[in-house]
C-alpha positions in Angstrom: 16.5 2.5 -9.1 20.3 3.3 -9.4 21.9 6.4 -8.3 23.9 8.7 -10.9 26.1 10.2 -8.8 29.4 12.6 -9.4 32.3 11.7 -8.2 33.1 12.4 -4.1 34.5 16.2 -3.7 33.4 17.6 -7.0 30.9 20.3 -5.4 29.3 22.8 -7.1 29.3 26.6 -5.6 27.9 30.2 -6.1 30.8 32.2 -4.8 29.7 35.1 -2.7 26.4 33.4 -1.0 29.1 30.3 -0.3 26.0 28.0 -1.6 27.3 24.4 -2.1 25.2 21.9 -4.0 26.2 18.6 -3.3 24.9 14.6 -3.6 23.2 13.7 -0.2 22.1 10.6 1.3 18.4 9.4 1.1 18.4 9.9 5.6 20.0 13.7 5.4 17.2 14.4 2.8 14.4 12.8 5.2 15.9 15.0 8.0 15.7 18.1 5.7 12.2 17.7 4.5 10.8 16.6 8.2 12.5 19.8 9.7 10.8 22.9 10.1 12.9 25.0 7.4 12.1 21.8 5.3 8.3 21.7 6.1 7.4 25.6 5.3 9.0 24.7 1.9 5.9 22.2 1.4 7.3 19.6 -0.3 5.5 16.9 -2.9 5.5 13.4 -2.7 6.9 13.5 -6.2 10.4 15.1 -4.6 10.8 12.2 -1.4 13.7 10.4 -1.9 10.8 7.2 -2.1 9.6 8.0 -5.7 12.7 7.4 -7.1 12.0 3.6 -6.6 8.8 4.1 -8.3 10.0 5.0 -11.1 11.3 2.4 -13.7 13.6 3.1 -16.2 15.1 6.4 -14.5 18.4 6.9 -13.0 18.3 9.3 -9.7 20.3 11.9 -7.9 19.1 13.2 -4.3 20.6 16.5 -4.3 20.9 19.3 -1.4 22.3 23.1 -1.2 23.2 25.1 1.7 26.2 26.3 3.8 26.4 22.7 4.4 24.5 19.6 2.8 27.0 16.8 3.9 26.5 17.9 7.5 23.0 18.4 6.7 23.0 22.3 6.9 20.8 22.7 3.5 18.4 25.6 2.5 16.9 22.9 -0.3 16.6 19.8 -1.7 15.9 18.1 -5.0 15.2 14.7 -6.4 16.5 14.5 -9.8 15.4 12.1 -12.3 17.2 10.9 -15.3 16.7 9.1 -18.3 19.1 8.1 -20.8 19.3 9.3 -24.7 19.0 6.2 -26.6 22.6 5.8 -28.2 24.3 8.5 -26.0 25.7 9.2 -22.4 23.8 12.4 -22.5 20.4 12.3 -20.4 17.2 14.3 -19.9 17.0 15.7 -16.2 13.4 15.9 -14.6 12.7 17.7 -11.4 9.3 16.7 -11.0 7.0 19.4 -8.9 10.6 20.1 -8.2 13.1 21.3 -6.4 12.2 22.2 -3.3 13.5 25.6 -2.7 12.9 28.8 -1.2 11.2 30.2 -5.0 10.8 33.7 -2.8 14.5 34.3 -2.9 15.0 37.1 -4.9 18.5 35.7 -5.9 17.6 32.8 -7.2 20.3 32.0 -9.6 22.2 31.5 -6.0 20.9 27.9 -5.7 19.8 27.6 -9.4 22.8 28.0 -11.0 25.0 25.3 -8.9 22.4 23.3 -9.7 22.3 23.5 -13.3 25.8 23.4 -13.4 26.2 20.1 -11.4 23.2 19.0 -14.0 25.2 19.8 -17.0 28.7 17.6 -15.3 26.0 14.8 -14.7 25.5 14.8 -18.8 22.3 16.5 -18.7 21.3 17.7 -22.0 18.0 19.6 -21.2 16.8 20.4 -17.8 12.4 20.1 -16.7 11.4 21.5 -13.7 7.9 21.7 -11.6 8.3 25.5 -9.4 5.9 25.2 -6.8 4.2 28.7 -6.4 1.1 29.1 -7.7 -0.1 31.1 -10.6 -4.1 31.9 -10.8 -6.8 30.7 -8.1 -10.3 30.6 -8.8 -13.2 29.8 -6.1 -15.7 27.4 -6.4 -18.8 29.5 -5.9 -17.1 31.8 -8.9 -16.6 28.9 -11.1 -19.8 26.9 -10.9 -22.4 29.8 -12.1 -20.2 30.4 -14.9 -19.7 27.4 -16.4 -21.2 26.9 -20.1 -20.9 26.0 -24.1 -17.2 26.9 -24.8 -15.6 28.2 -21.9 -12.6 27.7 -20.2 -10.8 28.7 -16.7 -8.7 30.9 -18.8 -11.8 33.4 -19.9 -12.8 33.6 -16.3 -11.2 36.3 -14.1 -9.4 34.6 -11.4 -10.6 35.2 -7.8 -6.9 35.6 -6.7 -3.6 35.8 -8.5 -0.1 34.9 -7.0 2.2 37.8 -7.1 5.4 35.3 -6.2 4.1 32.8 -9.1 4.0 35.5 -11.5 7.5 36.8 -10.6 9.2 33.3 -10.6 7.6 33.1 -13.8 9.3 36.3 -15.1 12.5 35.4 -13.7 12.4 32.0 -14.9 11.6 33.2 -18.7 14.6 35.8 -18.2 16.9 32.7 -17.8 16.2 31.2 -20.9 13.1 28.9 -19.3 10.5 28.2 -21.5 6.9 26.7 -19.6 6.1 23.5 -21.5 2.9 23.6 -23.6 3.3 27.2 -24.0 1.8 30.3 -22.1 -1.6 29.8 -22.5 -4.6 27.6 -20.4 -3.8 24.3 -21.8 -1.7 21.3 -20.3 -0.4 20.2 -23.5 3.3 19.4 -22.7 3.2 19.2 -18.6 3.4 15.4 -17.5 2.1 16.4 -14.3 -1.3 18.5 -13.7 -0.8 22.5 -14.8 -4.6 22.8 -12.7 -5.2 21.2 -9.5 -7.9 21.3 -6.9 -7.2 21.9 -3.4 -9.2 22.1 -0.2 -8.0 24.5 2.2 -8.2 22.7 6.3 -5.9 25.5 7.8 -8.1 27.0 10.7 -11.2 25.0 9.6 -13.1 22.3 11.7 -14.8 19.0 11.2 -18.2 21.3 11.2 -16.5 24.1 8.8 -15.5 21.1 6.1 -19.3 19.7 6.2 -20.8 22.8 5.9 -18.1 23.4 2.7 -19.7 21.0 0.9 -22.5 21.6 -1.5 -26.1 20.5 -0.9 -25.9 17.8 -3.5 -22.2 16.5 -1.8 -24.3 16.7 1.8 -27.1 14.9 0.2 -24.8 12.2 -1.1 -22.6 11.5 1.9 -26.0 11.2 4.0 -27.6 8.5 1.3 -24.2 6.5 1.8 -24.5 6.4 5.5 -28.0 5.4 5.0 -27.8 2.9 2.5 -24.9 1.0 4.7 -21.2 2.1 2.8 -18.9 0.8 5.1 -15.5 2.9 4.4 -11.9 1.8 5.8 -8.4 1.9 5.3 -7.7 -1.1 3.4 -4.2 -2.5 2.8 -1.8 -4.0 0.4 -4.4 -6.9 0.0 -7.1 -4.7 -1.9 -4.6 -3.5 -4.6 -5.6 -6.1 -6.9 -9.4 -5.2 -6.8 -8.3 -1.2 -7.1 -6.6 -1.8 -10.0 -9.6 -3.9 -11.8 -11.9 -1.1 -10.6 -9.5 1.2 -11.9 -9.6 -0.4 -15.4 -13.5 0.1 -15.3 -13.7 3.8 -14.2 -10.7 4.1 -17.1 -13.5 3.1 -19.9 -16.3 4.6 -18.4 -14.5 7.9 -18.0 -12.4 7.8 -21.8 -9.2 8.4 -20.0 -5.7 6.0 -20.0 -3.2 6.3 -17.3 -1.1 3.5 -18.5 -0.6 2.1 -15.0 0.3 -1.4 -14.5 -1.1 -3.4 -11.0 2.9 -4.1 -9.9 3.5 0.3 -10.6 0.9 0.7 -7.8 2.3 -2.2 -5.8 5.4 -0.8 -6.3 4.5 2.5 -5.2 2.3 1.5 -2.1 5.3 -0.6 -0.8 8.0 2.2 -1.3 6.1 5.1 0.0 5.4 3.1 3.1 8.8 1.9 4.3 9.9 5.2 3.8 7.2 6.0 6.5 4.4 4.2 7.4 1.1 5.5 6.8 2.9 8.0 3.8 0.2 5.9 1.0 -3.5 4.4 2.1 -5.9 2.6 0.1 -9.7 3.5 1.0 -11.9 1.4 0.3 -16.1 1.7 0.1 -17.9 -1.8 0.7 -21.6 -2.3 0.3 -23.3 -5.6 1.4 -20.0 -6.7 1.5 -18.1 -5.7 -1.9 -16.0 -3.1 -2.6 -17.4 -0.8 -5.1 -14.8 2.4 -4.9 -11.1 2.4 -3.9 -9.0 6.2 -3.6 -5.7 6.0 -2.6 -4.1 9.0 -0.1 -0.7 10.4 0.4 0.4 12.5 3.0 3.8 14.8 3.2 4.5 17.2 6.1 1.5 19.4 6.2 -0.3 18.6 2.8 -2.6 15.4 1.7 -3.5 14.6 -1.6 -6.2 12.4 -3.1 -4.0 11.1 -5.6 -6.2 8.2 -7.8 -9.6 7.5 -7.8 -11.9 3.8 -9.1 -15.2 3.0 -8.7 -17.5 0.8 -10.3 -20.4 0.5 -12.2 -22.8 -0.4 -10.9 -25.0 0.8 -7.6 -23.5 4.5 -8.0 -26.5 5.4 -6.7 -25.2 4.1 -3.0 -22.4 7.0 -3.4 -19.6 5.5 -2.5 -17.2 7.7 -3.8 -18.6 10.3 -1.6 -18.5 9.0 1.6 -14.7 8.1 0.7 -13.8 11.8 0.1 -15.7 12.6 3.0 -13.3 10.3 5.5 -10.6 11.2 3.1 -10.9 14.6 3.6 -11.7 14.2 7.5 -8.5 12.2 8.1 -6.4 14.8 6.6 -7.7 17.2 8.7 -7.5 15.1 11.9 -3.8 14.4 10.7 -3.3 18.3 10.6 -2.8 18.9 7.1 -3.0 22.3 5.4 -4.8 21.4 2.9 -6.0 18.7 1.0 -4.6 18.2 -2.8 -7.7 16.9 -5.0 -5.2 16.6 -7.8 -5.9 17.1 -11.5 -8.7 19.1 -12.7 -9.4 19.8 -16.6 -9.8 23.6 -17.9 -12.9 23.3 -19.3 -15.8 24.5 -18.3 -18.1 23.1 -20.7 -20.8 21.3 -19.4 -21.2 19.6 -23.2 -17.6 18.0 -22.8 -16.9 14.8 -20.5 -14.3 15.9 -18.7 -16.2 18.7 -17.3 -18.0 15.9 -14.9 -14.7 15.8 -12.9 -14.1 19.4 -12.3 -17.9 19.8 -11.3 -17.6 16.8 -8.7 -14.3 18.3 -6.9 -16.2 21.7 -7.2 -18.7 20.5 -5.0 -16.5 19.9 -1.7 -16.0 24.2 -1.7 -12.4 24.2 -2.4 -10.4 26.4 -4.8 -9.3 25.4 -8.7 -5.3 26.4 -9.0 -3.2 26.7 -12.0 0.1 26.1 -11.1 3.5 27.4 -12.8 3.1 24.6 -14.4 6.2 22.9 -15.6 9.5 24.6 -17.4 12.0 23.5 -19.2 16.0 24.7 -20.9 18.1 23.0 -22.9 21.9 23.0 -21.2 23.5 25.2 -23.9 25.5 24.1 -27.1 24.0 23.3 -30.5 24.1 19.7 -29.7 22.4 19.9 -26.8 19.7 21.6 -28.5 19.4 19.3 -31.3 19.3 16.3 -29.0 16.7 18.3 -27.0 14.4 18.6 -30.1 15.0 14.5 -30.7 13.9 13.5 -27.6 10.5 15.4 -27.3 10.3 13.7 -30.7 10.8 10.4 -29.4 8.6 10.6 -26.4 5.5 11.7 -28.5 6.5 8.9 -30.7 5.9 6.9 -27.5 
């Protein structure tokens, strides 16, 4: 990872809020997201200054904003990543499930603006960002009963919608935003998931999460016990055999995530040193081999399930079970808010595969969440535009 940084001195500023947006070091944006004002903003793994050396072929910028980010008086915090137009110095900005900002601030051009400004100094050419709020929430026990031949989470009357996500949306669309893959239920355009599953712990015990879970999940976790799963946290070691587990649950499942064993390695290694403990490898064993492997990642307050592998053969042991079970008991012992299942699809079709997933996280009693998904604005100028329209062309071409 190399850093794309603007020279020292140039700032940018929104006049009468004295806002100043500013490169800051990878330790000043720790200190930020481990303080308190940094912790209620809830940030992702996807904006710690670690991901940036997970991803290959990006440049990065760790940006702050506040009275004073160089003395590490910031109000919010972003990890920028850039890639590079082939053939130009002009580059595609990506914020992703980013920034982390107050999204309740009414004024929000007062930390938006610097930063788009800074963006467009940097060369950006189009901007992509991931607000946090949430959009729609829908319940388990409202989803399950009315799941059948055609349907979708977007015919279903939500059990709760956010008022702040739908007003970020509005001001966001005001400003020129569009939300990738358009306004409807689809993810078509979002790199990261528009629905997630989350479990809530907040003010739950050990006794509230069991009782959470379906029969059928019960049933499960119990059969594991009794049939001998051993679950632990495994280590760097067991990568190899999650990733070839991985492969298998990828053709079982129809799905691709284009993952390579050293991007994992990668990631494992650079989540950790930024804090040990930040990514663990579970791993199920029965009469001695592994037969499922889930990673976790924990930020602040929130843990997230993040991949999942399992094999073949003797599903009927469960081992994927009792690994969500720990999973989701460690979060909880570990004091997290809740606990991020990730990705879930929008159908709710029995008759199509990926319907098998959403049923599955269904069954632990947590809430389905459509997020604001992600949004994105070109900088302003025909050519920004037109190069904007070339390189959505050249990564579906990829």
């Amino acid at each position: 990872m190399s850093a794309l940084l603007v020279p020292p001195g140039r700032v940018s500023q929104a006049g009468d809020r004295g806002t100043v947006l500013r490169p800051i070091t990878a330790e000043t944006y720790r200190a930020f997201l481990a303080s308190p004002d940094g912790t209620a903003l809830g940030a992702g793994f996807l904006q710690c200054p670690s991901w940036a050396d997970v991803k290959e072929g990006w440049r990065a910028q760790l940006l702050g904003w506040g009275p004073d980010p160089e003395a590490g008086a910031l109000t919010g915090v972003a990890l920028v990543l850039l890639r590079q137009f082939p053939g130009t110095r002009k580059y595609f900005a990506y914020l992703p499930e980013g920034p982390v900002a107050d999204w309740s601030d009414p004024d929000v051009d007062g930390w938006l603006g610097p930063l788009l400004e800074h963006l467009r100094r940097a060369g950006a050419f189009a901007v992509r960002i991931g607000p946090s709020p949430a959009y729609r929430r829908w319940d388990s026990a409202l989803l399950k009963p009315l799941a059948g031949p055609g349907r979708r989470l977007g015919d279903i009357l939500a059990s709760e919608v956010d008022p702040l996500g739908t007003a970020v949306a509005e001001r966001l669309r005001a400003r020129g935003w569009r939300r990738c893959g358009g306004e409807g239920t689809g993810e078509d355009g979002d790199a990261q998931p528009r629905h997630v599953f989350h479990v809530p712990l907040a003010g739950r015990t050990a006794e509230d999460l069991w009782s959470g879970l379906n029969q059928e999940w019960r049933r499960n976790v119990r059969r594991a016990q009794k049939e001998g799963v051993e679950v632990v946290v495994g280590s760097a070691a067991e990568l190899p055999e999650f990733y070839r587990l991985l492969g298998v649950t990828e053709r079982r499942d129809g799905f691709r995530l284009g993952r390579s064993l050293a991007y994992y390695e990668r990631q494992y290694a650079a989540l950790n040193a930024e804090e040990p403990g930040r990514m663990k490898l579970y791993v199920a064993r029965h009469q001695g081999e592994i037969l499922a492997a889930h990673t976790m990642i924990t930020v602040g307050r929130r843990a997230w399930y993040q991949t999942g592998a399992s094999a073949d053969h003797r599903r009927e042991v469960r081992p994927s079970n009792a690994l969500q079970w720990r999973m989701l008991q460690d979060a909880h012992a570990l004091g997290a808010d809740v606990y991020d299942m990730r990705g879930v699809p929008s159908t709710l079709d029995p008759g199509e595969r990926a319907y098998g997933l959403l049923r599955w996280k269904l069954g632990t009693g947590g809430q389905v969440v459509e997020t604001l998904g992600e949004w994105e604005r070109p900088m302003g100028g025909s050519a920004n535009h037109a190069l904007h329209r070339a390189f959505q062309a050249y990564l579906n071409r990829r």
